[in-house]
C-alpha positions as CSV (number, residue, x, y, z in Angstrom):
1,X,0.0,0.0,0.0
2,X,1.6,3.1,-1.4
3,X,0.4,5.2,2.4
4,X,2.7,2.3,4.5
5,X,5.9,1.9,5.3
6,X,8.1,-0.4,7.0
7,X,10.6,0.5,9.5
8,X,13.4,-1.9,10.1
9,X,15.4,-0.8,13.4
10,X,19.3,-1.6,14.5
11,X,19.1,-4.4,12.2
12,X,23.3,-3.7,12.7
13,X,26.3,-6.9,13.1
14,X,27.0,-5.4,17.0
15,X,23.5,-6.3,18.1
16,X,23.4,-10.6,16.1
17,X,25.0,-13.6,17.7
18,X,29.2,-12.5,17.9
19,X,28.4,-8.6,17.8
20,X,29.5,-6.3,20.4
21,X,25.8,-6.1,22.0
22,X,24.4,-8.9,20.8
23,X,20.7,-9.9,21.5
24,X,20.1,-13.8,21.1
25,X,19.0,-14.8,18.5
26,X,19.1,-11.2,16.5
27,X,20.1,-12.8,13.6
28,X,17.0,-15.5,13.2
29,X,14.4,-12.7,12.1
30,X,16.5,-11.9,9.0
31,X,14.7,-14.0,6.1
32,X,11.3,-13.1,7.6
33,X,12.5,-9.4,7.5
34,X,13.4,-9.5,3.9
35,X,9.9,-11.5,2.9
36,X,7.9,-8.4,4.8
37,X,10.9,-6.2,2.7
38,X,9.9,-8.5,-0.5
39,X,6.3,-7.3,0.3
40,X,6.6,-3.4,1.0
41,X,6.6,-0.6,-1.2
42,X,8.1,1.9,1.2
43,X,11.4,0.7,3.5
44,X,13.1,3.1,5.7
45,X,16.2,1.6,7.8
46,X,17.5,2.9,11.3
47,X,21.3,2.7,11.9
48,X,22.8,2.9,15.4
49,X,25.9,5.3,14.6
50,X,28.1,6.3,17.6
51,X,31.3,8.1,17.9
52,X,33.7,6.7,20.0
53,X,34.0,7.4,23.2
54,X,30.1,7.9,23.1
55,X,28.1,9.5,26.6
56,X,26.3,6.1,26.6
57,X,29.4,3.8,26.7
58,X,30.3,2.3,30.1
59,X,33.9,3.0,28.8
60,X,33.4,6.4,28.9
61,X,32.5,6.6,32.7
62,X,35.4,5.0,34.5
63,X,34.4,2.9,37.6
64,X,31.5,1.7,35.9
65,X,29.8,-1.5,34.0
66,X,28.4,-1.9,30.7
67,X,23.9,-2.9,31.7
68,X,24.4,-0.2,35.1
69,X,22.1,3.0,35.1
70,X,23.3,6.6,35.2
71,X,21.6,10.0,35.5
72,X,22.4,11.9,32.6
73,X,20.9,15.5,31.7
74,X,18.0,14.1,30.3
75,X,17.1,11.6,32.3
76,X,18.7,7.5,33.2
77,X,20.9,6.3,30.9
78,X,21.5,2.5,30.4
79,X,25.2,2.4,30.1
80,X,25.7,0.0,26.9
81,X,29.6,-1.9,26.0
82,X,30.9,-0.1,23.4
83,X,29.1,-0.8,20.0
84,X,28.2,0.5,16.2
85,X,30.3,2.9,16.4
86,X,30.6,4.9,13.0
87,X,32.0,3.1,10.0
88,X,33.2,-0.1,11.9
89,X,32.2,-3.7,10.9
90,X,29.6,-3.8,14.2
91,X,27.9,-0.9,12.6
92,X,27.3,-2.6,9.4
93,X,24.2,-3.7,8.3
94,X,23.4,-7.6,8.9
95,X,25.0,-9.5,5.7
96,X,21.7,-11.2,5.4
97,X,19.6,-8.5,5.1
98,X,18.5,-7.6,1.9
99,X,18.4,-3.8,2.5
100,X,18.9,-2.2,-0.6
101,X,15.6,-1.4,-1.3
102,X,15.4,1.0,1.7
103,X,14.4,4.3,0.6
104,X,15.8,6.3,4.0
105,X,18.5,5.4,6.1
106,X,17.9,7.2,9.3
107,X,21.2,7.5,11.9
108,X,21.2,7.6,15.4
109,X,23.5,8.5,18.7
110,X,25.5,10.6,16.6
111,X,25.6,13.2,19.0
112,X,28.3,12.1,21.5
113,X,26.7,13.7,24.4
114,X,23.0,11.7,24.0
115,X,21.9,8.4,22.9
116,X,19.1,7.8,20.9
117,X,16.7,4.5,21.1
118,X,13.8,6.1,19.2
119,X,13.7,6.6,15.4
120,X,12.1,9.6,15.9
121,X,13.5,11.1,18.9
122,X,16.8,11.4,21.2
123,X,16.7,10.0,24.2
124,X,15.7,13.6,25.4
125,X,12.8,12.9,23.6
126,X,12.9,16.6,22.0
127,X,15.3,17.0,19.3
128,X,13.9,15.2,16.5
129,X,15.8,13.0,13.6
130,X,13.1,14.1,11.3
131,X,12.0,11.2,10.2
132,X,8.2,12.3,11.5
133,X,8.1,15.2,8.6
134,X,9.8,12.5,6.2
135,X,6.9,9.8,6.2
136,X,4.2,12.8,6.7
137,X,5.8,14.6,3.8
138,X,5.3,11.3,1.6
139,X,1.9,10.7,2.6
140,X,2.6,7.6,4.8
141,X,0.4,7.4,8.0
142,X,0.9,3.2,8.6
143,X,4.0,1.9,9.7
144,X,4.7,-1.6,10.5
145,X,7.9,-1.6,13.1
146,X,11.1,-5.0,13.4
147,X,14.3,-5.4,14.6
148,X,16.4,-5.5,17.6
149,X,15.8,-4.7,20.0
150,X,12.0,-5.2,20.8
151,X,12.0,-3.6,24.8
152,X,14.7,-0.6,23.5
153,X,14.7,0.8,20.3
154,X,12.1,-0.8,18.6
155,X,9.8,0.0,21.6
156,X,10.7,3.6,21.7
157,X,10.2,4.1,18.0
158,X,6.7,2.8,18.0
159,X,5.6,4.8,21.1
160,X,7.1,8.4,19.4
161,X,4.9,6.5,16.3
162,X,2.0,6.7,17.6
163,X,2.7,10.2,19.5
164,X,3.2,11.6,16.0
165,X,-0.4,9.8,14.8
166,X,1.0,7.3,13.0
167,X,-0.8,3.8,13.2
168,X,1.6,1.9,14.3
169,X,2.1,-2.1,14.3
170,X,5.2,-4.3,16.0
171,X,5.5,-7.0,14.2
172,X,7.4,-9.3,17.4
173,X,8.0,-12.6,15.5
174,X,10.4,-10.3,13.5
175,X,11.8,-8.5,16.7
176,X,14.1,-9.9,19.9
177,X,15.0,-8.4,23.1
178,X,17.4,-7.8,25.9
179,X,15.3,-8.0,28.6
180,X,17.3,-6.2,31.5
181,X,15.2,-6.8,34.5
182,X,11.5,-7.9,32.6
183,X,11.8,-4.9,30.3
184,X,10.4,-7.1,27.1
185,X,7.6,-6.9,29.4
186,X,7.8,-3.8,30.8
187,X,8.0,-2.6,27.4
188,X,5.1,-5.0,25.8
189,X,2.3,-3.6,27.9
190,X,3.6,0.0,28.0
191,X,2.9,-0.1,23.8
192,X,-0.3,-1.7,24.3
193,X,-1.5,0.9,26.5
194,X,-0.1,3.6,23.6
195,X,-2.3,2.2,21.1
196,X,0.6,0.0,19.0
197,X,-0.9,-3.0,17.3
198,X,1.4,-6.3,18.7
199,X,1.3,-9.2,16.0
Protein backbone atom coordinates (compact mmCIF):
# COMPACT_ATOMS: atom_id res chain seq x y z
CA UNK A 1 0.00 0.00 0.00
CA UNK A 2 1.59 3.06 -1.35
CA UNK A 3 0.36 5.22 2.40
CA UNK A 4 2.72 2.30 4.45
CA UNK A 5 5.91 1.92 5.35
CA UNK A 6 8.07 -0.42 7.03
CA UNK A 7 10.63 0.46 9.45
CA UNK A 8 13.44 -1.94 10.13
CA UNK A 9 15.42 -0.80 13.45
CA UNK A 10 19.29 -1.64 14.48
CA UNK A 11 19.12 -4.44 12.16
CA UNK A 12 23.33 -3.74 12.73
CA UNK A 13 26.34 -6.88 13.07
CA UNK A 14 26.96 -5.39 16.97
CA UNK A 15 23.46 -6.28 18.05
CA UNK A 16 23.43 -10.60 16.05
CA UNK A 17 25.02 -13.56 17.66
CA UNK A 18 29.21 -12.49 17.94
CA UNK A 19 28.43 -8.62 17.83
CA UNK A 20 29.55 -6.27 20.43
CA UNK A 21 25.80 -6.15 21.98
CA UNK A 22 24.35 -8.91 20.75
CA UNK A 23 20.71 -9.86 21.48
CA UNK A 24 20.08 -13.77 21.13
CA UNK A 25 18.96 -14.79 18.52
CA UNK A 26 19.07 -11.22 16.53
CA UNK A 27 20.05 -12.78 13.61
CA UNK A 28 17.02 -15.53 13.16
CA UNK A 29 14.41 -12.74 12.15
CA UNK A 30 16.46 -11.90 9.02
CA UNK A 31 14.68 -14.04 6.13
CA UNK A 32 11.27 -13.12 7.63
CA UNK A 33 12.47 -9.37 7.51
CA UNK A 34 13.38 -9.55 3.90
CA UNK A 35 9.91 -11.46 2.93
CA UNK A 36 7.86 -8.37 4.75
CA UNK A 37 10.92 -6.19 2.75
CA UNK A 38 9.94 -8.51 -0.55
CA UNK A 39 6.26 -7.25 0.26
CA UNK A 40 6.61 -3.39 1.02
CA UNK A 41 6.56 -0.57 -1.24
CA UNK A 42 8.10 1.87 1.24
CA UNK A 43 11.37 0.75 3.53
CA UNK A 44 13.09 3.12 5.74
CA UNK A 45 16.19 1.55 7.83
CA UNK A 46 17.46 2.92 11.26
CA UNK A 47 21.31 2.70 11.92
CA UNK A 48 22.77 2.94 15.37
CA UNK A 49 25.91 5.31 14.62
CA UNK A 50 28.08 6.35 17.57
CA UNK A 51 31.26 8.11 17.87
CA UNK A 52 33.72 6.69 20.02
CA UNK A 53 33.99 7.40 23.24
CA UNK A 54 30.15 7.95 23.12
CA UNK A 55 28.15 9.48 26.63
CA UNK A 56 26.31 6.09 26.58
CA UNK A 57 29.40 3.83 26.65
CA UNK A 58 30.25 2.29 30.05
CA UNK A 59 33.87 3.02 28.81
CA UNK A 60 33.39 6.44 28.93
CA UNK A 61 32.54 6.57 32.68
CA UNK A 62 35.37 5.03 34.52
CA UNK A 63 34.39 2.89 37.60
CA UNK A 64 31.53 1.73 35.88
CA UNK A 65 29.81 -1.51 34.02
CA UNK A 66 28.41 -1.86 30.67
CA UNK A 67 23.94 -2.86 31.72
CA UNK A 68 24.41 -0.19 35.07
CA UNK A 69 22.08 3.02 35.06
CA UNK A 70 23.31 6.61 35.16
CA UNK A 71 21.58 10.00 35.48
CA UNK A 72 22.38 11.86 32.62
CA UNK A 73 20.93 15.46 31.65
CA UNK A 74 18.03 14.14 30.27
CA UNK A 75 17.08 11.57 32.27
CA UNK A 76 18.66 7.53 33.21
CA UNK A 77 20.90 6.35 30.92
CA UNK A 78 21.52 2.46 30.41
CA UNK A 79 25.24 2.43 30.08
CA UNK A 80 25.67 0.03 26.87
CA UNK A 81 29.63 -1.87 26.00
CA UNK A 82 30.88 -0.05 23.37
CA UNK A 83 29.06 -0.79 19.98
CA UNK A 84 28.17 0.51 16.15
CA UNK A 85 30.27 2.86 16.42
CA UNK A 86 30.60 4.90 12.96
CA UNK A 87 31.97 3.10 10.03
CA UNK A 88 33.23 -0.06 11.86
CA UNK A 89 32.18 -3.74 10.90
CA UNK A 90 29.56 -3.84 14.24
CA UNK A 91 27.87 -0.90 12.59
CA UNK A 92 27.32 -2.58 9.35
CA UNK A 93 24.16 -3.70 8.32
CA UNK A 94 23.43 -7.57 8.88
CA UNK A 95 25.05 -9.52 5.70
CA UNK A 96 21.69 -11.18 5.43
CA UNK A 97 19.60 -8.53 5.07
CA UNK A 98 18.54 -7.56 1.89
CA UNK A 99 18.36 -3.75 2.49
CA UNK A 100 18.93 -2.21 -0.60
CA UNK A 101 15.59 -1.36 -1.26
CA UNK A 102 15.38 1.04 1.74
CA UNK A 103 14.43 4.33 0.58
CA UNK A 104 15.78 6.29 3.97
CA UNK A 105 18.50 5.42 6.05
CA UNK A 106 17.92 7.23 9.26
CA UNK A 107 21.23 7.52 11.86
CA UNK A 108 21.21 7.57 15.38
CA UNK A 109 23.52 8.52 18.73
CA UNK A 110 25.53 10.56 16.63
CA UNK A 111 25.60 13.17 19.00
CA UNK A 112 28.29 12.12 21.48
CA UNK A 113 26.70 13.66 24.44
CA UNK A 114 23.01 11.65 24.00
CA UNK A 115 21.91 8.37 22.89
CA UNK A 116 19.07 7.85 20.87
CA UNK A 117 16.67 4.50 21.10
CA UNK A 118 13.84 6.12 19.25
CA UNK A 119 13.74 6.60 15.35
CA UNK A 120 12.14 9.59 15.95
CA UNK A 121 13.54 11.12 18.88
CA UNK A 122 16.79 11.40 21.17
CA UNK A 123 16.74 10.04 24.25
CA UNK A 124 15.70 13.65 25.37
CA UNK A 125 12.76 12.92 23.59
CA UNK A 126 12.93 16.58 21.98
CA UNK A 127 15.35 17.02 19.31
CA UNK A 128 13.86 15.19 16.47
CA UNK A 129 15.79 13.04 13.60
CA UNK A 130 13.08 14.10 11.28
CA UNK A 131 12.03 11.16 10.19
CA UNK A 132 8.16 12.29 11.49
CA UNK A 133 8.08 15.16 8.61
CA UNK A 134 9.77 12.48 6.21
CA UNK A 135 6.91 9.77 6.17
CA UNK A 136 4.18 12.78 6.67
CA UNK A 137 5.82 14.55 3.84
CA UNK A 138 5.31 11.27 1.60
CA UNK A 139 1.89 10.74 2.58
CA UNK A 140 2.62 7.58 4.78
CA UNK A 141 0.40 7.43 8.03
CA UNK A 142 0.87 3.15 8.62
CA UNK A 143 4.05 1.88 9.71
CA UNK A 144 4.71 -1.57 10.48
CA UNK A 145 7.95 -1.58 13.15
CA UNK A 146 11.06 -4.98 13.37
CA UNK A 147 14.27 -5.42 14.55
CA UNK A 148 16.37 -5.46 17.64
CA UNK A 149 15.81 -4.70 20.03
CA UNK A 150 11.99 -5.19 20.81
CA UNK A 151 12.02 -3.61 24.77
CA UNK A 152 14.67 -0.59 23.49
CA UNK A 153 14.69 0.76 20.32
CA UNK A 154 12.11 -0.84 18.59
CA UNK A 155 9.78 -0.04 21.63
CA UNK A 156 10.65 3.64 21.72
CA UNK A 157 10.24 4.06 17.99
CA UNK A 158 6.68 2.84 18.01
CA UNK A 159 5.57 4.80 21.10
CA UNK A 160 7.11 8.40 19.45
CA UNK A 161 4.88 6.54 16.32
CA UNK A 162 1.97 6.65 17.57
CA UNK A 163 2.74 10.17 19.49
CA UNK A 164 3.20 11.56 15.99
CA UNK A 165 -0.37 9.75 14.81
CA UNK A 166 0.97 7.32 13.01
CA UNK A 167 -0.84 3.82 13.16
CA UNK A 168 1.65 1.87 14.33
CA UNK A 169 2.13 -2.08 14.35
CA UNK A 170 5.21 -4.29 16.05
CA UNK A 171 5.45 -6.98 14.18
CA UNK A 172 7.37 -9.28 17.42
CA UNK A 173 8.04 -12.64 15.46
CA UNK A 174 10.42 -10.32 13.51
CA UNK A 175 11.80 -8.46 16.67
CA UNK A 176 14.08 -9.90 19.91
CA UNK A 177 15.04 -8.43 23.14
CA UNK A 178 17.37 -7.78 25.94
CA UNK A 179 15.31 -8.02 28.56
CA UNK A 180 17.31 -6.16 31.55
CA UNK A 181 15.21 -6.77 34.48
CA UNK A 182 11.49 -7.86 32.60
CA UNK A 183 11.82 -4.94 30.33
CA UNK A 184 10.45 -7.10 27.15
CA UNK A 185 7.60 -6.95 29.45
CA UNK A 186 7.84 -3.78 30.76
CA UNK A 187 7.96 -2.55 27.41
CA UNK A 188 5.12 -4.97 25.77
CA UNK A 189 2.29 -3.56 27.87
CA UNK A 190 3.63 -0.05 28.00
CA UNK A 191 2.92 -0.14 23.78
CA UNK A 192 -0.29 -1.73 24.32
CA UNK A 193 -1.46 0.91 26.52
CA UNK A 194 -0.06 3.59 23.62
CA UNK A 195 -2.31 2.25 21.13
CA UNK A 196 0.58 0.01 19.03
CA UNK A 197 -0.94 -3.00 17.25
CA UNK A 198 1.45 -6.29 18.66
CA UNK A 199 1.28 -9.18 15.96
Amino acid sequence: MADEALVIIDLQNDFCPGGALAVAGGDEIVPLVNDLIRRTEHVVLTQDWHPAGHSSFASSHPGKQPFETIDMPYGQQTLWPDHCIQGSLGSDFHSGLAWTKAELVIRKGFRPEIDSYSAFFENDHATPTGLAGYLQERGIDTLTLVGLATDYCVAFSALDAVKHGFHTTVRLDACRGIDLNGSVETMLNRMRDAGVTLA
